[in-house]
N, C-alpha and C positions, 0 to 999 in steps of 0.2 A: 758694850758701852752704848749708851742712847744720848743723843743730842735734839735740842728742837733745832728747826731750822726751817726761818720762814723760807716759804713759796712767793715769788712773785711773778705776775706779768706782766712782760715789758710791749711797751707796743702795742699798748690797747687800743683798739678803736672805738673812740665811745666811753661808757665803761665796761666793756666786756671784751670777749679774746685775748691777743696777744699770746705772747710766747712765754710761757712759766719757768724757770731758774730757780734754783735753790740759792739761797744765800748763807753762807756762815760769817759768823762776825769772830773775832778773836783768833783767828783759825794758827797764828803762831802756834798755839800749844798740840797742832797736829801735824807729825809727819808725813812724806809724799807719798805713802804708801797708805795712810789713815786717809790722806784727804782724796787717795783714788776709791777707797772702801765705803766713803762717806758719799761719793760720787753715786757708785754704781750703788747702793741704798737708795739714795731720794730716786734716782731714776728715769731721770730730766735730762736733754737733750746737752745739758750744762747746767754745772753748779759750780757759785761763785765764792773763793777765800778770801777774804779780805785783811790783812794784819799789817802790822806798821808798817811807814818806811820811812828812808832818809831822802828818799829821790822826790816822793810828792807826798800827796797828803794821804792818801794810800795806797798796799800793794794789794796789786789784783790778780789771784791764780784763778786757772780756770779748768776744769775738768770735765769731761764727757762719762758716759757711764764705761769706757776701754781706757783713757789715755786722756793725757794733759796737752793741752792747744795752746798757742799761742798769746791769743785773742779771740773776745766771743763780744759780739754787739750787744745780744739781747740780755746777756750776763750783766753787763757793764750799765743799760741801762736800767735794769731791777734794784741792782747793788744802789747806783746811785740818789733814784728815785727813792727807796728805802728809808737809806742813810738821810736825805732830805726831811721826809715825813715823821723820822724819827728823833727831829732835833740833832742831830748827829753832825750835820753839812749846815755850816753858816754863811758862807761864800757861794756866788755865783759863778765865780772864778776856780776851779777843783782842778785835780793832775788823779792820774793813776798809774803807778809802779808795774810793768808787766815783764816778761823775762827776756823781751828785748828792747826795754828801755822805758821812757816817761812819756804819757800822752796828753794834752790838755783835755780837760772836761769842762763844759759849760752848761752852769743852773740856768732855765727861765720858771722860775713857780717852782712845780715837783715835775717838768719833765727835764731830760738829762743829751745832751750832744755830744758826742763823741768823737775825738778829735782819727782822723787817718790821712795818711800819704797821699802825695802826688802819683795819679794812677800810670799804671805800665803795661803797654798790652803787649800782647803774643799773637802775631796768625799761628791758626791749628796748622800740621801738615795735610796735607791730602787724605793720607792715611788716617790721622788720627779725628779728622774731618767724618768721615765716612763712619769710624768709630763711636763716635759725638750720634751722631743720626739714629745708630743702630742700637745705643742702650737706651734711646728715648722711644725707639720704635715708631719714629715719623721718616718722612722723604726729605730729599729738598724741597719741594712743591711745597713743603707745608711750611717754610719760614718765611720770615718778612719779607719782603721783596728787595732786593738791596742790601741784603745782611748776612755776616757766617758766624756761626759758633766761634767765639773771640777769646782768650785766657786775659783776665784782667785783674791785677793786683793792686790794691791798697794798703796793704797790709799783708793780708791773706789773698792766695790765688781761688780766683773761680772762673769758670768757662759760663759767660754768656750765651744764652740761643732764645732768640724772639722767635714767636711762634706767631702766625697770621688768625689764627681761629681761637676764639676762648673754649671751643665745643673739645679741640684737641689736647690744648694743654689738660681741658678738664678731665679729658678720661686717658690721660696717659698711663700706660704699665710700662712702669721704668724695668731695665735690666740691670739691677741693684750689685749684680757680682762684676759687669763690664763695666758699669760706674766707679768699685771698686780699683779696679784695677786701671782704669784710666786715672783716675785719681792718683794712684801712687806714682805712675809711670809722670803725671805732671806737678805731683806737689799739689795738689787742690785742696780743698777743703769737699768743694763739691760743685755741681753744675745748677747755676740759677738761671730758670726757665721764669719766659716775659712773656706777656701779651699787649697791646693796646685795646684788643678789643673785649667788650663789655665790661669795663673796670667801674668801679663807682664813680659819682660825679664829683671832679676836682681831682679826680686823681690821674697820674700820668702813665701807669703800667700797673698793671696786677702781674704776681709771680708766684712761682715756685720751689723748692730747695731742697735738693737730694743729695746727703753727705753720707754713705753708706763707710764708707773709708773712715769715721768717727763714730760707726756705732748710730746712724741718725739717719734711719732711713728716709724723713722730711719732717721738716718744723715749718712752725707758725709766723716766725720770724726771724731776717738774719740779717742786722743791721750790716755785719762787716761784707755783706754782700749787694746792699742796698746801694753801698759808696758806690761801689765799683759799674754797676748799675746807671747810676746818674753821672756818672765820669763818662762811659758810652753814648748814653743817649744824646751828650750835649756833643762829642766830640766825634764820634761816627756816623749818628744818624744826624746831627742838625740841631738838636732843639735849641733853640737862641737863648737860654733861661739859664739860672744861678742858682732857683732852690726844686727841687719835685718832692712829691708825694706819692708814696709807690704802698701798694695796698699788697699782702700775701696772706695767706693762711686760708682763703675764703673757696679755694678751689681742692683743698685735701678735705680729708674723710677721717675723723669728721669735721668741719668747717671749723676754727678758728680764727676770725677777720681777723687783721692787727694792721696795724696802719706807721709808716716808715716815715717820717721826714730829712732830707739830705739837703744841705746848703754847700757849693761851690764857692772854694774864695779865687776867684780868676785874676791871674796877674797881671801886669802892664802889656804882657807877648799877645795876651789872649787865652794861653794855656792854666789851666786847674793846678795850682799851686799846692792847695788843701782840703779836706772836705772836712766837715761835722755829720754826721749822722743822729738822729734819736729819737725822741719820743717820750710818751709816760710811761710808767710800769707804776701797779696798785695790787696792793696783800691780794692773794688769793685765801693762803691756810698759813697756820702753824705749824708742820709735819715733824710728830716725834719719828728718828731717827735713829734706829739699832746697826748699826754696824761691826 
């Protein structure tokens, strides 16, 4: 059977890069065993279903080219942004239906924010500390000064690790199988590595993202790891601010800039109550689609 199914990228910087997503519209009429076959077809780090719901305005499955995730950032902003350009999305006010519950989504123009949790960290153990270091193939010497590989949730778990050098993060060789297996052993998604230094101007961290546990050995962008990202920065390292700009894609091989925006809703405590994530996503292709 063959489907077309745009391509988009979400998280453009500019109008280029970003992270590409497949998108299906109608996708009701496909079972979770079709829309894993339709997954592993396009070939994308994530491809998104889209089909009715009761709960919001609509549901959003999301699949890897192995298995079905939770939540995907860059999915959710392609889907939306789409649905926008397409006449489809009339509200700046939007939900999405995900398989553990309903999220707000908010239109500005065609870019899309994406509604996540009050963040929840983890210190690593000692052990799995040491672990953290050794699938990145850096020292301690080589992280922030003041900082440890931290598991931070908004949704989905990621381990934080700031890195002091852009020269490092740029030529890391991850160990993709002890990734793996730290991954399971914490529920991860995968490990988002930072920088502050040499990031573009205006922006507050360039990064990077190794989800080898999903089939993903690194993308271009990962909004549901962006949150978690700026929930840190304001709350462990200091930064006094509500909204960042966090750049990735620009240090893998081959280079895909994509550019992340995250806004902080901070409560009366002081504490990050909610975050939005997002960004634009713009057509790439049409990819016909044999599965």
């Amino acid at each position: 059977m063959k489907i077309q199914v745009p391509i988009v990228s979400a998280f453009v910087d500019g109008d280029s890069g970003g992270n590409p997503a497949g998108v299906v519209l109608n996708a009701e009429r496909f079972d979770s065993e079709q829309k894993q076959r339709i997954a592993a077809a396009v070939g994308l780090s994530e491809t998104a279903f889209v089909s009715p719901s009761e709960l919001a305005d609509i549901k959003l499955e999301f699949y890897t080219p192995t298995q079905q995730i939770a939540h995907c950032g860059h999915a959710t902003i392609a889907t939306f942004s789409y649905l926008r350009q397409n006449g489809l999305l009339a509200s700046d006010e939007s939900s999405k239906e995900t398989i553990d519950g309903r999220r707000s989504i908010k239109m500005e123009s065609e870019s899309a924010y994406m509604e996540q949790k009050a963040p929840h960290y983890e210190q690593l153990t000692d052990d799995v500390h040491r672990l953290t270091l050794q699938a990145l193939g850096i020292a301690s010497a080589d992280l922030i000064a003041g900082t440890k590989p931290t598991l931070v949730n908004t949704g989905n778990s990621f381990v934080v690790v700031g890195i002091q050098d852009a020269g490092v993060i740029q030529s890391l060789e991850p160990d993709f199988a002890l990734i793996e297996k730290l991954s399971d052993a914490l529920d991860l998604i995968g490990l988002y590595i930072f920088s502050f230094d040499s990031v573009g101007n205006g922006r507050d961290a360039g990064s990077r993202m190794f989800a080898p546990r999903y089939g993903i050995q690194e993308e271009s962008a990962t909004g549901m790891a962006a949150g978690p990202l700026a929930c840190y920065l304001r709350e462990h390292i200091g930064f006094d601010k509500q909204e960042f700009l966090l750049e990735q894609g620009r240090w893998m091989s081959p280079p895909s800039p994509s550019v992340i925006n995250v806004r902080l809703d901070i409560g009366a405590s002081g504490k990050i109550e909610n975050l939005f994530a997002g960004g634009r996503g713009a057509l790439k292709e049409i990819a016909e689609v044999e599965f």
